[in-house]
N, C-alpha and C positions, 0 to 999 in steps of 0.2 A: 371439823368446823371450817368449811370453804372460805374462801376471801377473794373471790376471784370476777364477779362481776365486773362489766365494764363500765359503769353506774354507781354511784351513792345518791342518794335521793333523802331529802330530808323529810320527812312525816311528821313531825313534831305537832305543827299545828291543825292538824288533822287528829289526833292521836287526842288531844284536850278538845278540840269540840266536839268531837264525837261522845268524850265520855261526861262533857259537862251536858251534853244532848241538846246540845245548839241546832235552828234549825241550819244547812247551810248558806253563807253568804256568796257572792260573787268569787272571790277568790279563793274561797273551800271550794267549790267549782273546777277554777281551774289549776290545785292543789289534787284533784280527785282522778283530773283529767289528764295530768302525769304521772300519776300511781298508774292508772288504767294500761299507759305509755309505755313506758320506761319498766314499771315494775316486773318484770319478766326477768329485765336484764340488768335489774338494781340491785344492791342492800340500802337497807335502810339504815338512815342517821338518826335518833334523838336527842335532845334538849331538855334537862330540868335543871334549871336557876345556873347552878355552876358548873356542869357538865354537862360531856357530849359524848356517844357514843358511836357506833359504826357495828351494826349487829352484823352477823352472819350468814349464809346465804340461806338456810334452812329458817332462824328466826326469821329473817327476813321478811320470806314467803309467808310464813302465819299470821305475822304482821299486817300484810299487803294484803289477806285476803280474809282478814277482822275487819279493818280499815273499809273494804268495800261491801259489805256486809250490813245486815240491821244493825242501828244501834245498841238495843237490848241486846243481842247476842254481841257484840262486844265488849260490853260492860260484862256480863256474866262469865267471857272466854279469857279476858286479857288478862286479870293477875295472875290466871294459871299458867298462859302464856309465858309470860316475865318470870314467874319462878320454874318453869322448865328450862328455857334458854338462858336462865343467868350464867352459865361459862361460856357463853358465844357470843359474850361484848370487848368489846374495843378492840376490833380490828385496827389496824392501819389503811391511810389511804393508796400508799405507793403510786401516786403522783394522778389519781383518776379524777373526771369531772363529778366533781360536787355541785350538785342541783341542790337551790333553795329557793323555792318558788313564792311562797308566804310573807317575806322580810323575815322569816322567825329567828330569835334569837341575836340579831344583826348589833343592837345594841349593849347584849351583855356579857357582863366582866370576863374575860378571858375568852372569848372568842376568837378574836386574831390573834394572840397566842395559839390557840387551836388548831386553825388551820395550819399555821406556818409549821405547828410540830408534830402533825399527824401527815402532812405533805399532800392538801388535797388542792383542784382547782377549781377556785370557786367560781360558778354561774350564777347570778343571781337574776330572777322574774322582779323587775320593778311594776309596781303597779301604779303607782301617783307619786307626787313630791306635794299633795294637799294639806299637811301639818305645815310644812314652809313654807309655802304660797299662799296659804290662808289657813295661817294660826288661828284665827277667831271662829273659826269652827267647830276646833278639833276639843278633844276633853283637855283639863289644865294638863301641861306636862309633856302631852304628847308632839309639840313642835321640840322642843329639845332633844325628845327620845328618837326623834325620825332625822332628825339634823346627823346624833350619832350612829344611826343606820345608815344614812346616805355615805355618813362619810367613812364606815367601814367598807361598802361597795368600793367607792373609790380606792380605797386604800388594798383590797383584799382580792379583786376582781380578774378574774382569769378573761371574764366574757361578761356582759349584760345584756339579759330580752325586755324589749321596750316592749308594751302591750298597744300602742298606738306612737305616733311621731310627734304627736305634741307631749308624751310622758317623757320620749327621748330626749326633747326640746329643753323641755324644764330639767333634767339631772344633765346636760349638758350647760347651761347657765349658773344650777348648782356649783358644777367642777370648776368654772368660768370665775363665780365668786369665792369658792375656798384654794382660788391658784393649784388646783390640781389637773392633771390630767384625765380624762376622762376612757376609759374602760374600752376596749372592741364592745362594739353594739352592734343589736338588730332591732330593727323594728319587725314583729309579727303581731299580726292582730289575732283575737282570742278566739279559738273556734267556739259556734253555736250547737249547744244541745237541742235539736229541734223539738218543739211544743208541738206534739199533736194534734192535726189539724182537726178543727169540730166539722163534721159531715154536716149537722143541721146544728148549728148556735142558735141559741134561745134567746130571741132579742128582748129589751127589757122595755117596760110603757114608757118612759120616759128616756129621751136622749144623757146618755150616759157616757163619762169620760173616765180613765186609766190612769192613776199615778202611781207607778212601780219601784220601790226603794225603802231601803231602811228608813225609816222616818229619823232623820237627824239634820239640822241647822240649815247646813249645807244643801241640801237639797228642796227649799225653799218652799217646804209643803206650806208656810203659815201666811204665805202672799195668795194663793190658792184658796185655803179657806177663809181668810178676808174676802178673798172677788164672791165665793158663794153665798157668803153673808149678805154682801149686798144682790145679789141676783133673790135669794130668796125671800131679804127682806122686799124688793122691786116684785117678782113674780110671781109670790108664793109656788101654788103646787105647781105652775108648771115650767119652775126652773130644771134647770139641767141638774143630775145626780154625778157624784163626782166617787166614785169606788175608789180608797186608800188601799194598797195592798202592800204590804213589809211588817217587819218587827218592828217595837220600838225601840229607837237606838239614845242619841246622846245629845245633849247642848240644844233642847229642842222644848224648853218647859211652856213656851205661851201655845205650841202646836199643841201639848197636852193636856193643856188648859181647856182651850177650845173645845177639843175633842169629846171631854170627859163632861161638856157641861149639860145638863139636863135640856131637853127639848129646843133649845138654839138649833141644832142642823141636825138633829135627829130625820130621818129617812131620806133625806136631800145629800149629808155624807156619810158614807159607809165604808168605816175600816175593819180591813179583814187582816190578822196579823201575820195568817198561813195560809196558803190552799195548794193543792195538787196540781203538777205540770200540767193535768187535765184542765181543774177548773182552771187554774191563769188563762191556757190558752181559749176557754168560752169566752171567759170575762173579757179578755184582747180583743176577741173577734167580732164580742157587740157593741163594741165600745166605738161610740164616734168617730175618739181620736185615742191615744197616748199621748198624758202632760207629762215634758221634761222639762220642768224648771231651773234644773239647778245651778247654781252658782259658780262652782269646780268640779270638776272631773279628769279620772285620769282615762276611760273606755268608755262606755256606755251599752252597756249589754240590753238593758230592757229596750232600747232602742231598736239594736240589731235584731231581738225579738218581734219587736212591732211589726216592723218592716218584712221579717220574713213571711211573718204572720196575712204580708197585705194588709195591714193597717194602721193608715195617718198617724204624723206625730206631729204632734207640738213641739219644739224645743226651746232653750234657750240657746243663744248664738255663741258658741263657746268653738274652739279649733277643733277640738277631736269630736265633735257631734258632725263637723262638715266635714273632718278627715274621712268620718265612716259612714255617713249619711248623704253625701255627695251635697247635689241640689233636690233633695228628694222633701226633705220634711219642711214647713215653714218654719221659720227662724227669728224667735223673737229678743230683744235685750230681756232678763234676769231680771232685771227692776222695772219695767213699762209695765204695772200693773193694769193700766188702762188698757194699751195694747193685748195684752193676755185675755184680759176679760172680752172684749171685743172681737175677738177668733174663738174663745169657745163659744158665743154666743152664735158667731155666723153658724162652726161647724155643728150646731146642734140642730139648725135649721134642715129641711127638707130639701136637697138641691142644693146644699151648699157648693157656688163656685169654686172656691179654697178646697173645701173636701175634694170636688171630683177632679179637680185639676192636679191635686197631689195622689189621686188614683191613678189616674194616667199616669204620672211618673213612677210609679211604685213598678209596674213591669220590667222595669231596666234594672231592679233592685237585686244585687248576688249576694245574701251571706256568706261569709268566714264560715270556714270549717276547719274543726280538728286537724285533719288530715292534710291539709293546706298550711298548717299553722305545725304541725311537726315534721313534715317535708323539709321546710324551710330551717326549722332548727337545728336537725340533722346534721342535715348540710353546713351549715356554719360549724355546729360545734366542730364535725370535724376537719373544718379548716383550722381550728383552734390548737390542734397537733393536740 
């Protein structure tokens, strides 16, 4: 049973959505995209409820490469798994960087205890401070639950990766109001999984708009289907189509309301709750614009997609949409419901000025990549000794 990686890598929440067969979200992403990384030169950590483990370098591996794998076959592989390698858990850390890229686990019991007695160093991937910043979003409970995450980082932290400089911004204000010191930090932005580009997209009869995201509170799908309501109720058929594409998530019941009602915006909005790297990218690339509404944010990935994609966004004016967006996308206030409606309306037009003048800029546009984004972490970590 080896123990000798230069890595520990936490998998946990990878490990449960895969087996609850979640499709993945943004941060199972980029949870997938440090397996991909690191797991070569990791063991793997897990988490359930009151314990933690540190597999060994051979579970590890079987681990890592269920983990990347179809879902069905890791449902069908993993208990055998588990009951093969049950005497190759709980190694010791002897003093190595502990990756935990997810929050997972950050708030419960006996955690820092853990660390402190297994001797490992923690890095943690911040992704938002959006329960804190905007409790009125999140489900009941979870600004408490993420207040005690934040304040394990602080308390526990070898290093922290900022996914953008306004996520830094905010757990730096955090440290500020709980009189703590605040962690070595990097800011690296998230590399993109490129969407394969469509040779010939199949444009749709009617000008058609993109909103990309979990449907939940937060992301202010239900100001958007207000504006369509009255476009439809104003133009009937030949209002603009507005394609939803996400799960349904959380704190979001009049979005669902709407949605589900008979014949109201039947063929005018269309939610689709999954599609293929493929379809997204057709869907992107006939699509007028991308609407980003939302409220908070800690990155903005359907963005970075749009954009690489070569296609307009809308957004709302929020810091990390201009951190990563430069001067490229137009930039509206979150609540200017009038303002919103009155840009989707130009850009649905033929010759839209707004649209072609934000193609012009789109040339000067570079996404993040992987490879850019663990260069730099590398490097830091090991200045971290």
């Amino acid at each position: 049973m080896t123990n000798d990686a230069p890595y520990l890598l936490d998998v946990t929440r990878l490990v449960w959505r895969r087996w609850k067969g979640r499709y993945p979200t943004g941060i199972d992403r980029v949870c997938l995209a440090y397996l991909r990384h690191f797991g070569s030169r990791a063991q793997a950590v897990v988490q359930h409820r009151h314990f933690r483990r540190i597999l060994d370098r051979e579970a590890s591996r079987e681990l890592f490469e269920l983990l990347d794998g179809t879902p069905a076959r890791f449902r069908r592989k993993l208990p055998l798994a588990i009951m093969r390698h049950l005497g190759g858990l709980n190694a010791q850390g002897q003093g190595r960087i502990y990756l935990n890229i997810g929050h997972t686990g950050l708030d419960s019991p006996g955690f820092r205890d853990w660390v402190a007695r297994t001797d490992v160093k923690p890095v943690y991937l911040v992704h938002d401070l959006i329960p804190i910043t905007h409790p009125e979003f999140c489900r009941p409970g979870e600004s408490s639950r993420h207040r005690a995450r934040m304040r394990t980082v602080l308390a526990t932290a070898t290093g922290v990766i900022a996914n953008s400089q306004a996520t830094q911004d905010e757990l730096g204000a955090f440290a500020a109001a709980e009189r703590q010191p605040c962690p070595a930090a990097l800011t690296a932005w998230l590399g993109l999984d490129p969407l394969p580009v469509p040779q010939h997209p199949r444009m749709p009869e009617h000008p058609t708009f993109v909103v990309l995201s979990t449907i939940e509170a937060r992301k202010n799908h239900l100001m958007l289907l207000e504006i369509w309501s009255r476009l439809v109720d104003r133009l009937g058929d030949s209002a603009p189509r507005l394609l939803i594409i996400g799960q349904r998530g959380w704190e979001a019941d009049p979005v669902f309301d709407l949605l589900d009602q008979v014949g109201r915006l039947d063929g005018y909005v269309i939610e689709l709750n999954h599609c293929s790297d493929k379809e997204l990218a057709q869907h992107l690339a006939a699509a007028r614009a991308l609407l980003f509404p939302s409220l908070a944010e800690g990155y903005g990935l359907p963005l970075i997609e749009a954009l690489a994609l070569g296609v307009p966004a809308i957004t709302s004016d929020l810091p990390v949409f201009r951190e990563i967006g430069d001067d490229i996308p137009d930039y509206l206030s979150a609540t200017d419901s009038s303002a919103w409606e009155a840009s989707i309306l130009d850009y649905a037009r033929p010759g839209s000025v707004a649209r072609e003048a934000q193609l012009g800029r789109l040339s000067g546009f570079r996404s993040p990549d992987w490879q850019g984004h663990f260069d730099a972490v590398e490097k830091w970590l090991d200045s971290l000794g």
